[in-house]
C-alpha angles and dihedrals in degrees: 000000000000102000088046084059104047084048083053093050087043097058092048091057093046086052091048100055139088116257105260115259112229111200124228116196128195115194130205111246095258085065078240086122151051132171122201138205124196107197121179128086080354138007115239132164140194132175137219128220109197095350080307110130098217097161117030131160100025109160113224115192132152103200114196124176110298089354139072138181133230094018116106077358112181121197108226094168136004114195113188123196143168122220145194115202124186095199113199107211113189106196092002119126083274131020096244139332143184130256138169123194130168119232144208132197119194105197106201130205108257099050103284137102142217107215122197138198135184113188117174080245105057137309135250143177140203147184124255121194130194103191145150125243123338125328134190124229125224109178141322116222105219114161131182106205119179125220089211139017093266116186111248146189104226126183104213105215110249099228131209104246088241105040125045089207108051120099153135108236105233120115140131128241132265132205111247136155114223116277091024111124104171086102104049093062087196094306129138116250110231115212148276092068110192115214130196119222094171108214096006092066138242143314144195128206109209145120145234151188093035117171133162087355135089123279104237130243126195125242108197122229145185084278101029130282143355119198106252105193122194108244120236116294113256087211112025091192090054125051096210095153079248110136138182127232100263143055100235142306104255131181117265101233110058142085128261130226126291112253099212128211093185117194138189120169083234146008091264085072102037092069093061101039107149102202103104091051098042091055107042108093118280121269102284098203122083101206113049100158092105089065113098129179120204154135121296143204121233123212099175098062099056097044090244081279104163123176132195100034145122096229133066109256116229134101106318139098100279090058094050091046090051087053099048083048089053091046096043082051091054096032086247098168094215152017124218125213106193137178120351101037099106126047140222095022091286121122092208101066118061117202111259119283094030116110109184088181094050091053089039085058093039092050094046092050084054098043095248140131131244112210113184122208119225138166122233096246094060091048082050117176093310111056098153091091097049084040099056099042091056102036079057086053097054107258113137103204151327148260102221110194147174094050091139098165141066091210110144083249096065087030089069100028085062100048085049087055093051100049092040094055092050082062086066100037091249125144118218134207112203114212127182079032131148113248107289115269104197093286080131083070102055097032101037090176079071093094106169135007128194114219099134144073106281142179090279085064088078092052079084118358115105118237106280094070084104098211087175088063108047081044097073085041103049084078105057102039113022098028099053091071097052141312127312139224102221099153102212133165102104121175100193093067109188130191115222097262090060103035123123144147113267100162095200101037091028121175143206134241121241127024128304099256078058094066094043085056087057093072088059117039087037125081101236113145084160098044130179131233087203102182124068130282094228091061090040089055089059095049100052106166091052092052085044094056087043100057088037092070111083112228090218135047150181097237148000141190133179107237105191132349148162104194108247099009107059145329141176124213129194124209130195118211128164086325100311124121115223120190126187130181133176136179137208113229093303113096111220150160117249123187119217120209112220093194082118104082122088119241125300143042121328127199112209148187141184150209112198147160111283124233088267106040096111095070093022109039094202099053100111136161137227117218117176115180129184112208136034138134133201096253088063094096129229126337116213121224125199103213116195116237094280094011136125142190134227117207116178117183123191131171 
C-alpha cells in the first residue's frame, strides 16, 4: 500500500511539472560566441563572449491569434550548417567583403522555425513560418537582459506629444547603465543601442531585413531592455497616434526580421560591423549601372540664399540653373530642389516660375543630376505615375521625407517605394526615416537614408545640442547599420563660445577642417554641399577639397578612436588613401599610422585646423608634401577643440 502511494505521489508530480527545456548553442566561427536557446514551456536565449555570459534569460515569443510561438515549443528537426559567403556591396563602406557564420535551425512542431546565426561579428536569430493563408500578429517578445550593469550610449526617441511612436528619428545619445532607466523618462529607446563589455569587447542591439512588420523600439527595463513594437495605423494615410489592436496581417509562409546582438573587440570594429548588411536579403535587380552616387547641392539649408547675381534668387528656374552651372564647375554629380517647389499638395504642379524640364534639359547638357524633394504624403500609396512622368522628364530620383514612424504600414510603404522607383532608374534618399536595416541591400538605388541627428539640427538647437560630440559617436553606433544623410559642408564655422542659431545664415560647430573631415569619416554615398554656391564660389580651395573627396570606396578602417571624443577613419579608393579625423571639444593631437600604404613612395597633402581656429572656425591650413612611405611612422596631427583633418595620400 506504501509503494502504491508513493507511485501515486510520483505520477502527480510528474503531471505537475514543466516540461524540461533542453538547450541548443551555435557558435561563431572563432569559437568568441555562443549563442544559446533554451526551448521547452518557454523559449529563452542568452549568449556568451569569451566563454562570459553578458545577456542570459531573455524570453522570445511571436504570438498570433489563437497561437503562439515559442511557447510549448516542441523541436521536430535541428540542421546545422557552415557557410562562406563573398558579399558584393555596391556603395557600401567597402565594395565587398567575406564572412562565415554557423547556423541552427530549430524546426518546431506546428509549422514554424527558430533560425540562428553566429557571425564573428555578432550573432542574431529569427522566426520562420510555414503557414497557410493570412495571419494577424499580435505581438513578438524580444528582451534584451543584461548579466551586469554595463555602461551604454542610448538615443531616446523624440515623440510626437500625441503619439508614443512618431519621430523622427533624430536624437543624440545618453550615457546609461542597463537597467537604468532615469534617463529614459518613459520614453522608447530607438536602435542601434551601444553597450560597453570592457575588456570583452562591444555590441550593438539592432535589426535588419525588416518587410510588411513593425520597426522595433526598446522599453527599458530592471535588466535592460524589452522590444516595444508600434501597433498597426487606423488610418495608414493619417498619422493620428490611433492604433489597432494588432501589429500587421502577414502572410503565413515568410521569415521574420533578424534580431541582431552585433560585436567588435573594440570600437575600432564596431564602425565597420558588417551584421545588418550581410543579413538583409540580397539585391534583387540585375542591372544597377544606372545607379550613380554622388555630391549634391541643398537648397533648404541655406535658405536658397544666392549673392552676386542678376536674378532674384528664390525657387524658380534661374536658381537651379545657377546651381547645375556651379556643380558642373566643381564636377558635383547632382542638384537637389527640395520643399516648396510644387503647390497645393500635388506633385504634379509645380509653383510659377519654376520649369522642371528646363532645368532637366540644362542639367543634362552640363553633365549634372536633378533630385526632387517630396513628402510622403504627396507621394501617397501610388507613386508609379509621379515616378514615370518625371523620370520622362529627366529627373534622376527623389528625397522622400516626413515618414516619422516603423508601423507595418511605413514599413511597407518604404520598401514599395524602393522597389517602384528602381522600375524608373531613380535613386532615392529616405528622411524622417528609422536606422537603415539593410534595405540598401536589397535596393541598392536607396542611397542614403536620414535617421540621425544631423547638421540641420543647429539651424535651431541651443547650444547645448553638443554636435562635436555625437559626431564622434555617429560612427560607431548609427552608421554601423547603414549610411547616413548628415548633410555637412557648412561655410560660417563657429567655436562653442560663439555659436548660435541664426535659421537662415545657420553655422557649424566645430571648424571648418572639421566639416571637410565629415566627408570622409561619414557614409554618404549621397552626400550634401549644404551651404550655398554662391559662398562656396568664393572659398575655392575649400569646394575644391570638397568635390575632391570620392562618396564611395573600396575600403575603409578605422585607424584610431575613443567613442565620443575622436576618431580617425581611412578610405581606399582607386588607389588613393583618404584619411579623415575629427575631435569633440577637446583639442588634441592624433597620430596617424601610415603603415597603411603599400610600398613605395606617396605623395600627400592636408587640410587642417589653422593656428587660430579655436577662437575663428574657418582659420585652416594647406600642407602638400612630396614624399612619404609607409614605413615613416606616424604624423601628428593638432586638432582644434571641434576640428578635423583631412590627409589624402596618392602615388
Amino acid at each position: 500500500m506504501i509503494k502504491t502511494n508513493h507511485i501515486l505521489i510520483l505520477a502527480i508530480l510528474m503531471v505537475a511539472m514543466p516540461l524540461q527545456a533542453k538547450v541548443y548553442k551555435v557558435t561563431s566561427p572563432s569559437g568568441k560566441l555562443g549563442l544559446s536557446v533554451s526551448v521547452g514551456e518557454k523559449c529563452t536565449w542568452s549568449l556568451e563572449v569569451g566563454g562570459e555570459k553578458v545577456l542570459d534569460d531573455n524570453d522570445l515569443a511571436l504570438e498570433f491569434e489563437g497561437l503562439t510561438l515559442g511557447q510549448g515549443a516542441k523541436v521536430l528537426k535541428q540542421t546545422r550548417q557552415s557557410r562562406s559567403e563573398h558579399i558584393v556591396a555596391p556603395f557600401y563602406r567597402q565594395a565587398e567583403f567575406d564572412t562565415k557564420y554557423n547556423a541552427l535551425t530549430l524546426k518546431m512542431k506546428g509549422g514554424w522555425s527558430l533560425e540562428l546565426r553566429a557571425y564573428d561579428d555578432g550573432v542574431a536569430y529569427r522566426f520562420a513560418t510555414s503557414m497557410q493563408g493570412e495571419r494577424k500578429v499580435l505581438g513578438e517578445k524580444a528582451e534584451f537582459n543584461f548579466c551586469k550593469p554595463y555602461g551604454m550610449l542610448v538615443p531616446y526617441a523624440r515623440i510626437s506629444k500625441n503619439d508614443r511612436y512618431r519621430t523622427s528619428f533624430e536624437s543624440l545619445y545618453d550615457e546609461v547603465n542597463a537597467g537604468d532607466a532615469s534617463k529614459a523618462d518613459g520614453r522608447l529607446a530607438l536602435m542601434p543601442v551601444y553597450v560597453d563589455l570592457g575588456d570583452a569587447g562591444r555590441l550593438l542591439l539592432t535589426e535588419s531585413d525588416l518587410w510588411a512588420y513593425p520597426g522595433m523600439f526598446l522599453r527599458t527595463t530592471d535588466r535592460g531592455f524589452e522590444a516595444e513594437f508600434p501597433p498597426y495605423p487606423n488610418n495608414t494615410q493619417v498619422q493620428d497616434g490611433k492604433y489597432l489592436d494588432y501589429l500587421n496581417v502577414v502572410e503565413g509562409t515568410r521569415t521574420y526580421p533578424w534580431r541582431i546582438v552585433a560585436y567588435a573587440e573594440d570600437e575600432k570594429g564596431l564602425a565597420v560591423n558588417n551584421m545588418v548588411y550581410q543579413l538583409a536579403t540580397p539585391c534583387k535587380l540585375d542591372d544597377i549601372s544606372w545607379i550613380k552616387p554622388g555630391k549634391s547641392t541643398w537648397d533648404w539649408w541655406n535658405a536658397i540664399r544666392r549673392h552676386g547675381v542678376d536674378f532674384k534668387a528664390g525657387i524658380n528656374t534661374e536658381t537651379y540653373l545657377y546651381d547645375i552651372d556651379f556643380a558642373a564647375k566643381y564636377g558635383i554629380e547632382y542638384i537637389l530642389i527640395d520643399d516648396g517647389w510644387y503647390r497645393n499638395k500635388n506633385i504634379f504642379n509645380p509653383i510659377d516660375g519654376l520649369d522642371i524640364r528646363k532645368i532637366c534639359d540644362h542639367a543634362g547638357e552640363k553633365g549634372v543630376k536633378v533630385i526632387l524633394w517630396v513628402s510622403k504624403g504627396v507621394l501617397g500609396l501610388r507613386p508609379a505615375k509621379a515616378f514615370e512622368h518625371y523620370s520622362k522628364m529627366g529627373v534622376a530620383g527623389f528625397k522622400i521625407d516626413f515618414f516619422d514612424s516603423q508601423e507595418a504600414a511605413m514599413v511597407s510603404r518604404i520598401n514599395m517605394y524602393a522597389e517602384e522607383a528602381a522600375k524608373y532608374h531613380l535613386v532615392l534618399d529616405f528622411h524622417g526615416h528609422y536606422k537603415p536595416v539593410g534595405l540598401n541591400r536589397t535596393w541598392p538605388n536607396v542611397l542614403n537614408f536620414e535617421g540621425v541627428a544631423g547638421l540641420e539640427n543647429l539651424k535651431w538647437a541651443g547650444s547645448d545640442f553638443d554636435m562635436p560630440r555625437n559626431d564622434v559617436i555617429l560612427p560607431f553606433i548609427r552608421q554601423a547599420a547603414g549610411a547616413m544623410d548628415y548633410t555637412p559642408g557648412a561655410l560660417r564655422n563657429a567655436s562653442k563660445k560663439e555659436y548660435r542659431t541664426v535659421n537662415e545664415r545657420p553655422m557649424s560647430q566645430g571648424t571648418r577642417a572639421h566639416q571637410l573631415a565629415c566627408y570622409v569619416v561619414f557614409d554618404e554615398p549621397f552626400a550634401m554641399l549644404c551651404d550655398s554656391p554662391s559662398d562656396y564660389l568664393k572659398e575655392d580651395e575649400t569646394t575644391r577639397w570638397i568635390a575632391s573627396i570620392p562618396t564611395v570606396f573600396d575600403r575603409t578602417e578605422i585607424l584610431s578612436a575613443k567613442i565620443g571624443e575622436y576618431v580617425v577613419t581611412m578610405r581606399e579608393k582607386d588607389g588613393k588613401y583618404y584619411v579623415g579625423g575629427l575631435t569633440n571639444w577637446e583639442a588634441r593631437n592624433l597620430a596617424v599610422d601610415t603603415s597603411f600604404l603599400p610600398e613605395g613612395n606617396w605623395k600627400w597633402k592636408i587640410f587642417m585646423d589653422g593656428k587660430n581656429a579655436d577662437t575663428v572656425g574657418s582659420d585652416y591650413v594647406l600642407g602638400f608634401f612630396n614624399s612619404i612611405t609607409k614605413d615613416k611612422g606616424p604624423v601628428t596631427i593638432p586638432l582644434a577643440p571641434g576640428g578635423g583633418f583631412v590627409m589624402v595620400f596618392e602615388k
